[in-house]
C-alpha positions in Angstrom: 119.1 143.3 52.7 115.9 140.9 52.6 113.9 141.2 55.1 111.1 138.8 56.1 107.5 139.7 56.2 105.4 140.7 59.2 103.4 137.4 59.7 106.5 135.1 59.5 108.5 138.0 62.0 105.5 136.9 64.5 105.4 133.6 63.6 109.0 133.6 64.4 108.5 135.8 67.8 105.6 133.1 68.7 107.7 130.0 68.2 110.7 131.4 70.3 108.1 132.2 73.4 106.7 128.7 73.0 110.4 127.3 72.9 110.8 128.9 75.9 107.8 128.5 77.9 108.1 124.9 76.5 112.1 124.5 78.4 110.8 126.9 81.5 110.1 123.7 84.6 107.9 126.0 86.0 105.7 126.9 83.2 102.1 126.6 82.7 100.7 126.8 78.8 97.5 127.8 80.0 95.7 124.2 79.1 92.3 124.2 80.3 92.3 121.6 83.4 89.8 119.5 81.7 91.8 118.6 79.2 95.2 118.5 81.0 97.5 115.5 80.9 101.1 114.2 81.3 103.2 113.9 78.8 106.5 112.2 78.6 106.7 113.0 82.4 103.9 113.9 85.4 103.9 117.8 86.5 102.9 118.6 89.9 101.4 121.6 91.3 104.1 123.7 92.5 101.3 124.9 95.3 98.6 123.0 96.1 96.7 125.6 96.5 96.5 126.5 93.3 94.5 123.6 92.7 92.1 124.1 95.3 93.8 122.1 98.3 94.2 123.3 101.9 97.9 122.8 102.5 97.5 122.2 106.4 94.7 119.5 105.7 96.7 117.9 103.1 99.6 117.8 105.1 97.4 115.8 108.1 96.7 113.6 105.1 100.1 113.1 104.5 100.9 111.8 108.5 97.9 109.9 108.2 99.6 107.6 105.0 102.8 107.6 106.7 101.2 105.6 109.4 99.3 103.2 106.7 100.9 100.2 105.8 101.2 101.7 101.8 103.8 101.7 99.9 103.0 104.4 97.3 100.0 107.0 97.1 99.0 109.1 94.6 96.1 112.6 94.3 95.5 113.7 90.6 93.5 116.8 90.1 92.6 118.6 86.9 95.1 116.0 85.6 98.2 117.5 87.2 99.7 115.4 90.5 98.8 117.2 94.0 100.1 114.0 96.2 102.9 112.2 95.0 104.0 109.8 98.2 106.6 107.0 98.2 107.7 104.5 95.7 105.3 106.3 93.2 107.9 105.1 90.0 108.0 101.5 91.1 106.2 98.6 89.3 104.0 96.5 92.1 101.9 93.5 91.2 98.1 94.7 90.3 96.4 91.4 91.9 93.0 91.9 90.6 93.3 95.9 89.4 94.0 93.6 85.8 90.3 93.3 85.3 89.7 96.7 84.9 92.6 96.8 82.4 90.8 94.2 81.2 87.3 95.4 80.5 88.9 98.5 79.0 90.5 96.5 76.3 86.5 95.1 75.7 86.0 98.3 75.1 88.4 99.0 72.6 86.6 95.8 70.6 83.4 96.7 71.6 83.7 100.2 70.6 84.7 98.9 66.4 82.2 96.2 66.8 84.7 93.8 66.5 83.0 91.6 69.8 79.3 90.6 70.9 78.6 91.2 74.4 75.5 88.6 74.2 77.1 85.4 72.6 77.1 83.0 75.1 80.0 80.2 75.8 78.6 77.7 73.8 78.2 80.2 71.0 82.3 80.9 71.5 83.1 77.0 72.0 84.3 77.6 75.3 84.6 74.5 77.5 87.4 73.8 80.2 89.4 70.5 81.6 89.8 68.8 83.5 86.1 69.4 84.5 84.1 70.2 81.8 81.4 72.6 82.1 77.7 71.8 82.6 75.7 72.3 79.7 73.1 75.3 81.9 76.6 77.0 82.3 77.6 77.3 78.1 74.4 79.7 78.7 76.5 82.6 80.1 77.6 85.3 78.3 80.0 87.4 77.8 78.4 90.3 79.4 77.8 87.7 82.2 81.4 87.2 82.8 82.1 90.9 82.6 79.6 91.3 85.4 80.9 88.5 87.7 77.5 87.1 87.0 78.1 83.8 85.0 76.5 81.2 87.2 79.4 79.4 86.9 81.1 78.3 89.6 84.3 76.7 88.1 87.8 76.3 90.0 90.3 79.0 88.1 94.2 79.8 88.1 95.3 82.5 90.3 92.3 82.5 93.3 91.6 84.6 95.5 88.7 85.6 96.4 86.1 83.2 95.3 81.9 83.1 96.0 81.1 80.0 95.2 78.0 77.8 95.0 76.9 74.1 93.9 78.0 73.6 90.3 74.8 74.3 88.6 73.0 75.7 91.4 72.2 79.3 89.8 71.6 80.2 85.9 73.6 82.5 84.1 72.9 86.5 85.1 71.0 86.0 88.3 73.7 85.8 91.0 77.0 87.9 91.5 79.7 85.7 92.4 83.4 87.0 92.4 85.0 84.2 90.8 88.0 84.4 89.0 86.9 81.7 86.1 84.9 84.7 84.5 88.0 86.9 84.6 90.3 84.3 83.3 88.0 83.4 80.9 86.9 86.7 79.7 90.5 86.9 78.7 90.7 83.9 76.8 87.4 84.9 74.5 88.4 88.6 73.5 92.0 87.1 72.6 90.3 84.4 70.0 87.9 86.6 69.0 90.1 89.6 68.0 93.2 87.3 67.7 95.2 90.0 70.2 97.8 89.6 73.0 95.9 91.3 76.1 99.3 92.9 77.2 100.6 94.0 73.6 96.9 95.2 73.0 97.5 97.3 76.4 100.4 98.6 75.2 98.6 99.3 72.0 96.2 101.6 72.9 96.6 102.5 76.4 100.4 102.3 77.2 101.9 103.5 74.5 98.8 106.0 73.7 98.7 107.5 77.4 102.6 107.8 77.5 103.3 105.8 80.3 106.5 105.9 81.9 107.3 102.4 83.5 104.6 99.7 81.1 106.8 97.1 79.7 104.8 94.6 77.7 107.3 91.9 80.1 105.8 93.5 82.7 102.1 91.0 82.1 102.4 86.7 82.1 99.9 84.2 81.8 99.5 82.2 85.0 98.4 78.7 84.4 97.4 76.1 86.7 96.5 73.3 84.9 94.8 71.3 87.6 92.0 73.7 88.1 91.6 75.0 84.7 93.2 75.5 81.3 92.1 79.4 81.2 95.5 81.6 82.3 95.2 84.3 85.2 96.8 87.3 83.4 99.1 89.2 86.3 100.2 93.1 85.4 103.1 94.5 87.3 102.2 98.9 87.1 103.4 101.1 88.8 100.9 104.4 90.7 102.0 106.9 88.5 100.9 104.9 85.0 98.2 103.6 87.1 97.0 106.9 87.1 97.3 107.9 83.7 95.1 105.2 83.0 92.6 106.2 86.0 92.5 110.0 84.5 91.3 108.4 81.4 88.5 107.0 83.2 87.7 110.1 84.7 87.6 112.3 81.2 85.2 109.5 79.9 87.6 107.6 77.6 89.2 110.8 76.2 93.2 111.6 76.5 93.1 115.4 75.5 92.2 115.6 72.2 92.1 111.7 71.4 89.5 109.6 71.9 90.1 106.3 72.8 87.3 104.9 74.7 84.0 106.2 73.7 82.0 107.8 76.3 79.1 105.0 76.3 82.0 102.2 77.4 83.0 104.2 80.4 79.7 105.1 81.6 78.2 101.2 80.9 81.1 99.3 82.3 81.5 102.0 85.8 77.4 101.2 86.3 76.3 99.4 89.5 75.2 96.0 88.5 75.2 94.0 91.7 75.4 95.2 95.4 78.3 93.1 97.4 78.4 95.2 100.2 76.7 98.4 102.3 80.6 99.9 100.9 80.2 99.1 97.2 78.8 96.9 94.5 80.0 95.9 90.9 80.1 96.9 87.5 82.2 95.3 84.7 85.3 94.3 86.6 85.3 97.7 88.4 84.1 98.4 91.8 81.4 101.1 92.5 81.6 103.1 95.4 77.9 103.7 97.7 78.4 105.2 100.4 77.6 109.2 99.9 81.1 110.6 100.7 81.9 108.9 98.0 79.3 108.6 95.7 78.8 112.9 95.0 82.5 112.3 93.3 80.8 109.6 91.0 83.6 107.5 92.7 84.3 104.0 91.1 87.7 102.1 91.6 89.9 99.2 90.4 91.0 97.2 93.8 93.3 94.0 94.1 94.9 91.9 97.0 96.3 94.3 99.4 93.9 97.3 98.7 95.8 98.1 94.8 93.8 101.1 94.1 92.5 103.4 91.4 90.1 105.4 92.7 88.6 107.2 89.5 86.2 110.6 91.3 84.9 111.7 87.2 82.9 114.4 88.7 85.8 116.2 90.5 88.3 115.1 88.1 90.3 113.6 90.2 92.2 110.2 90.6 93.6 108.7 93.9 96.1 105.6 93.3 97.0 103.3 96.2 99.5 100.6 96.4 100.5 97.9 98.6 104.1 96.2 98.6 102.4 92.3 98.0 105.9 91.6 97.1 106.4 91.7 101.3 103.1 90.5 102.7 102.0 94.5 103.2 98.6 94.9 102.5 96.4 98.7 103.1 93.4 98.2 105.4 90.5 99.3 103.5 88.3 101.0 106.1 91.3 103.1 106.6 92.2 103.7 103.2 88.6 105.3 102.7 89.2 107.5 105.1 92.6 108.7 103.8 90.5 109.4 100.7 88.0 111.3 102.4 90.5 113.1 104.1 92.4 113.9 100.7 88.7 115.0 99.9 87.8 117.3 102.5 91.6 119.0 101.8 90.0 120.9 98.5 88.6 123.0 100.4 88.7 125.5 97.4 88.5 125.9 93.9 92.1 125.7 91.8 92.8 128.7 89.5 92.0 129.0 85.8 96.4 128.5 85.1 98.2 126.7 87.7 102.1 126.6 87.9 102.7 122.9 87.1 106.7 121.4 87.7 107.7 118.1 86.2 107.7 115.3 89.5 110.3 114.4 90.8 110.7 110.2 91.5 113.4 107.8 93.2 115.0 105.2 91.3 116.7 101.7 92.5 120.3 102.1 93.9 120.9 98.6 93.0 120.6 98.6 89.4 123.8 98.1 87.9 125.3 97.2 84.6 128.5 95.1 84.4 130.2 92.7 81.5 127.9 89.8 80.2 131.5 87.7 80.5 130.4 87.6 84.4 127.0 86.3 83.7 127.8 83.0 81.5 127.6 80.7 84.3 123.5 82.0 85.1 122.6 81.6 81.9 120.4 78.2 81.1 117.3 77.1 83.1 117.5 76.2 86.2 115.3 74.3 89.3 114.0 76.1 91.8 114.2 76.0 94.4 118.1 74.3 93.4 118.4 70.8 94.7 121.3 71.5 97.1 118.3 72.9 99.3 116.7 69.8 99.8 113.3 71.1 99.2 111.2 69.8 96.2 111.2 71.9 93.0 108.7 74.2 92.5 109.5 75.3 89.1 111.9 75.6 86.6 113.4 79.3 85.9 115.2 80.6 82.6 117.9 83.1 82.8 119.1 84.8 79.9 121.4 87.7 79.3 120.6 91.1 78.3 122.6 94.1 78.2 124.3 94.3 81.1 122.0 92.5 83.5 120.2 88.7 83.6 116.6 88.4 82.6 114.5 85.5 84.3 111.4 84.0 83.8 109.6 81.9 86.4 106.4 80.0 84.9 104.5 81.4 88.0 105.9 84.8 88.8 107.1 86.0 84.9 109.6 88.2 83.5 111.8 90.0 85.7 115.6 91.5 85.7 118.7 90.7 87.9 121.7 92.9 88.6 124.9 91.6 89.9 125.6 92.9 92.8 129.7 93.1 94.7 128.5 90.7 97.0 127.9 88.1 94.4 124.2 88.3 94.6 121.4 88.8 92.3 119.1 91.8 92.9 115.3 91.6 91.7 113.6 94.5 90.0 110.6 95.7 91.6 110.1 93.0 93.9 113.7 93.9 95.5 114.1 90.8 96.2 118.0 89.2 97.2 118.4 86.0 95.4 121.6 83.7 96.0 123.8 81.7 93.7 123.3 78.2 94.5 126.2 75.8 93.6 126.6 71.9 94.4 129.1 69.8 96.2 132.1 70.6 93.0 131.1 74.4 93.4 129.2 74.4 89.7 126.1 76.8 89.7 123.0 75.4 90.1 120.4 77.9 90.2 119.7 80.4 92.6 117.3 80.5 96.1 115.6 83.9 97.4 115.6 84.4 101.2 112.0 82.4 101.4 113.2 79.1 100.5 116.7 79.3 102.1 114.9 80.1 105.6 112.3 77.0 104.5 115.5 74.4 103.7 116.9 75.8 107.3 113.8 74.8 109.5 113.1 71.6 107.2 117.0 70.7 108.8 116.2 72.0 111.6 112.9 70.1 112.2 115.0 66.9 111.0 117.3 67.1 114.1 120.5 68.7 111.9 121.2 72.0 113.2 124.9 72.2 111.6 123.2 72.3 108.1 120.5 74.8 109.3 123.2 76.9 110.5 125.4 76.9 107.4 121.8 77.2 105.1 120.9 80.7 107.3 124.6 81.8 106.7 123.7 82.6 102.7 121.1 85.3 104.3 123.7 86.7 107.1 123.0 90.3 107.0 119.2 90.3 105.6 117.4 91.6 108.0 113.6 91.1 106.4 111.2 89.5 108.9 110.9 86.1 106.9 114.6 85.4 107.8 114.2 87.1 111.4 111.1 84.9 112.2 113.3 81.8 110.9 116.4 82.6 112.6 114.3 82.2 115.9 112.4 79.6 114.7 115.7 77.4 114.3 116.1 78.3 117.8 112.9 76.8 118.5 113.7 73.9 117.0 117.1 73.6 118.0 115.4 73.1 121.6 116.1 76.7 122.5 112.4 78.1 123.2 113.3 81.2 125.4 116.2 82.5 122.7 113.2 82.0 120.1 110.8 83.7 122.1 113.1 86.6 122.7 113.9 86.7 118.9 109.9 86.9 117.8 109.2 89.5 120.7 112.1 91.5 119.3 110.5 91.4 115.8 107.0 92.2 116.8 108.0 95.2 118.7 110.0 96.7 115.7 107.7 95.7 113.0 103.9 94.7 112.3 103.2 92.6 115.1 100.4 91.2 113.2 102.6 90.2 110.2 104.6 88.8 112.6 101.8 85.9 114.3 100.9 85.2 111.1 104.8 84.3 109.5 105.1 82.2 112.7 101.7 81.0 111.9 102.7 80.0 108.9 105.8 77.8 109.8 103.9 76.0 111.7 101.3 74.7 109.2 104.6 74.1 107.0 105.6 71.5 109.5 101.8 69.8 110.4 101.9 69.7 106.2 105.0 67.8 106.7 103.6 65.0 109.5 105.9 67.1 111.7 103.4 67.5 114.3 105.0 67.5 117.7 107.8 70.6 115.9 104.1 72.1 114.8 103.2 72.5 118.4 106.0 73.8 119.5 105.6 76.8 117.1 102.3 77.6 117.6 103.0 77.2 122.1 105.6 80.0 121.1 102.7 81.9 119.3 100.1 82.3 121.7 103.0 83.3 124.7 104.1 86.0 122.6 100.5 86.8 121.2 98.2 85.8 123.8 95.3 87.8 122.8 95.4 86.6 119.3 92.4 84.4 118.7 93.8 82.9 115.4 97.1 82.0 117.5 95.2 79.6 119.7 92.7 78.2 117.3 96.0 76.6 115.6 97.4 75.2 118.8 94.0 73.7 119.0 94.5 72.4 115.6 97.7 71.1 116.3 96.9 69.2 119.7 93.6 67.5 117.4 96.0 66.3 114.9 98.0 64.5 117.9 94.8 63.3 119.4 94.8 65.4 122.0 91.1 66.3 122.5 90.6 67.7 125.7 93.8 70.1 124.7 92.4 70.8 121.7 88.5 71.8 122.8 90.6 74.1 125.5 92.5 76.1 123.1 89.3 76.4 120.9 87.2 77.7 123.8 89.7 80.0 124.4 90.0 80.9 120.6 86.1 81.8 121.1 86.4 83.6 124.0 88.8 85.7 121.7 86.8 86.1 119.1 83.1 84.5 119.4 82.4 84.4 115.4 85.1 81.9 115.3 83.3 79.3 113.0 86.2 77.1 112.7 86.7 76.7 116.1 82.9 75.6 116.6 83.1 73.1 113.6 86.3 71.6 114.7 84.9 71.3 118.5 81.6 69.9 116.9 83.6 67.4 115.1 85.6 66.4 117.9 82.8 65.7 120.4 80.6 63.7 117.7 84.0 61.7 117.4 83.9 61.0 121.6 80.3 60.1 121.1 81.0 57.8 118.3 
């Protein structure tokens, strides 16, 4: 009989043990922590304490999220996941996180030479419409714009928040402005000068690279608006656990293992403070640098968007902490208390992990309401569609396009992109990620017309309502019977309202401010009734915001908008009241001193 030699009998041995260690969930192949990353899936540290944490102090960490408005939380250490909390699988919208996605392609370019940091707009040919740009402004450069120093003060797509001076006012590189023109722009220039995609060149060479899980290239759009300028916003939708592959990147310097794919010199330059915004942090190229010392011994830099989106990259520790915020609702992390919850997570390693940790894959949810049925029941979607649909009576916003894929719809909405919708027994149309309930909308002969999310049916219903017709505002909040969000809960009582039923209305808000964020709760209300003084339906206006400050008397922004409301009716001594009161709320009210300024030179006059 043949027998094989000794070397291939342990070569043989070797690759069964590594099969097996390889299947085993509760394995650990020894990798050194500094070079340990996910694979196909995240593993988690089957004790914390193997990687250094205090499980008591951790745990306080834990209560302390739960009572955060945060809808997914994530601690990395030594590359393996410590913290895995909530919807950690779930794709929420990034908000301004993209321009550290962003500045990471640059440095893909960068790195091959393939892009000049110093070539100025003019150099590039970059102007803009419908307002051109000043001739001092074609001086910036590109590292200008990376910097969020550009001296140009430009309206842009996608705002939010914008430092902004006199056009002209301050030359290129002397003044940091957060202005989203740069970002926008920035985009633009590396796409014309390397001729990419900036969400296929993500995919490229950090989704597909860094294995993430949930990255669809449909998961980016370009938001235009036109009016302001022609450069496109560039929205990602990611959820915390490929966020923090791409955070543990940052934190190994640009290397995944044993691959290099930012060079060391990128990461360092572009996590450099450049420009102080606050005592908390200043700015480096599109990522945030932490300064206060709890933070700053972890080397801690972050990528933040509206709501508190977070990666928090602590090179030094090797660690990465991933925040995010449900923007989808309204839910947004306060920062000062997000900080803390880091330092907490901090102060929790309270020793040092072990040289080979036992690591198990992480376990995540999944979405109940994905389903797949026959593309026979889809036909009638398909096509594109107003919305909101006409039957509504509410001007269209947009037009959407529903196609079919495999099983499901796929729509995409010129200002919210590409997202899928599953069929659900009801007859409605379930959202991915967003989660959003959308409903078929059909016309007087019962033919499809498009279909209407929860938001605009509750809008149509106080637009009736506000018009004297409560029979159609009835039969409009009778598509959302049995949603029990606090859009349609705040317009449910609002029709009250309207309906000239205040104390059924004021019972209804009261009910939803003690079961939910009361604060979210002012401001929806709030918010209906700057709908209707946008509408010249001033007296309704009123009427909403009276409601307000009964049910949220010691809300200074609640008064401040009756006072609004009463100096659009003319009603000045009402309106210098409510402001003063507004101020005895909250004394650094400057809006309420302008508008009472305004008012009294108008008495004078």
């Amino acid at each position: 009989m043949q027998t094989r030699s000794e070397p291939a009998r342990r070569a043989s041995v070797f690759g069964l043990v590594l099969a097996v260690l390889l299947a085993a969930p509760g394995a650990s192949l020894g990798q050194a922590a500094g070079e340990r990353v996910p694979g196909d899936h995240w593993m988690r540290y089957a004790d914390v304490e193997q990687a250094g944490f205090d499980v008591a102090k951790l745990a306080a960490a834990r209560e302390t999220w739960d009572g955060l408005p945060s809808s997914a939380f994530m601690v990395i250490a030594d590359g393996a996941v410590v913290a895995a909390w909530g919807e950690v699988e779930r794709r929420f919208m990034c908000h301004s996180v993209r321009k550290s996605f962003l500045t990471a392609l640059y440095g893909i370019y960068w790195d091959r030479g393939e892009i000049e940091l110093n070539k100025t707009l003019a150099d590039l040919g970059i102007d803009d419409e419908p307002d051109p740009l000043l001739e001092t402004e074609k001086r910036a450069r590109i590292l200008d714009l990376l910097k969020a120093r550009s001296g140009v003060f430009h309206p842009a797509a996608y705002a939010g928040r914008t430092d902004t001076r006199p056009r002209g006012s301050e030359g290129p590189g002397r003044y940091f402005a957060y202005n989203n023109w740069d970002f926008n722009t920035a985009a633009t220039i590396l796409m014309q000068a390397t001729g990419a995609d900036v969400f296929e060149a993500f995919d490229e060479y950090f989704g597909q690279p860094l294995q993430m899980e949930d990255w669809r290239v449909s998961d980016g759009y370009y938001h235009y608006e036109r009016d302001k300028s022609k450069y496109p916003a560039y929205p990602f939708r990611v959820s915390a656990r490929d966020a923090a592959r791409f955070g543990l990147l940052y934190a190994r310097d640009g290397m995944w293992h044993d691959q290099r794919i930012l060079s060391e010199h990128w990461v360092r330059r572009s996590s450099a403070l450049y420009s102080i915004d606050s005592e908390i942090m200043g700015y480096g190229f599109m990522w945030w640098v932490m300064r206060e010392p709890r933070f700053t011994r972890h080397g801690m830099f972050a990528a933040l968007g509206v709501g508190n989106q977070m990666i928090a990259v602590l090179p030094k520790t090797d660690m990465v902490i991933v925040n995010r915020a449900n923007t989808y609702q309204g839910e947004g992390t306060p920062m000062p208390a997000l900080l803390d919850l880091i330092e907490q997570v901090l102060e929790a390693r309270t020793g040092a992990p072990v040289a080979d940790p036992r690591l198990v894959p992480l376990e995540v949810g999944s979405d109940p309401k994905i389903t797949q049925v026959s593309n026979d029941r889809l036909e009638e979607f398909l096509g594109e569609w107003d919305f909101p649909p006409s039957p509504l009576g509410l001007p269209p916003r947009m037009k959407i396009r529903i196609t079919a894929g495999e099983g499901h719809l796929v729509a995409f909405a010129p200002l919210a992109g590409t997202f899928k919708l599953y069929l659900q027994e009801d007859g409605s149309l379930h959202m991915e990620d967003s989660r959003e309930r959308y409903v078929p909308v059909r016309d007087g002969a019962g033919s499809f017309v498009g279909i209407a999310d929860a938001s605009s049916i509750v809008r149509a219903a106080l637009t009736a309502a506000a018009d004297g017709s409560s029979e159609r505002a009835e039969r409009l909040l009778a598509m959302v019977e049995g949603d029990e969000s606090m859009e349609v809960g705040v317009g449910r009582a609002l029709v009250d309202l309207l309906d000239g039923n205040p104390r059924a209305a004021e019972r209804g808000v009261r009910q939803l401010a003690e079961r939910s964020d009361p604060a979210r709760i002012e401001r929806e209300v709030n918010a209906v009734g700057y709908a209707l003084l946008r509408t010249e339906k001033a007296e309704q206006a009123l009427a909403v915001f009276e409601l307000n400050t009964r049910v949220f008397p010691e809300a200074f922004n609640t008064w401040d908008s009756l006072a609004e409301a009463h100096m659009v009716l003319g009603h000045d001594e009402e309106a210098i009241r409510f402001y003063e009161r507004s101020l005895e709320l909250n004394p650094n009210n400057e809006n309420a001193k302008t508008m009472m300024a305004r008012i009294r030179a108008r008495q004078r006059n």
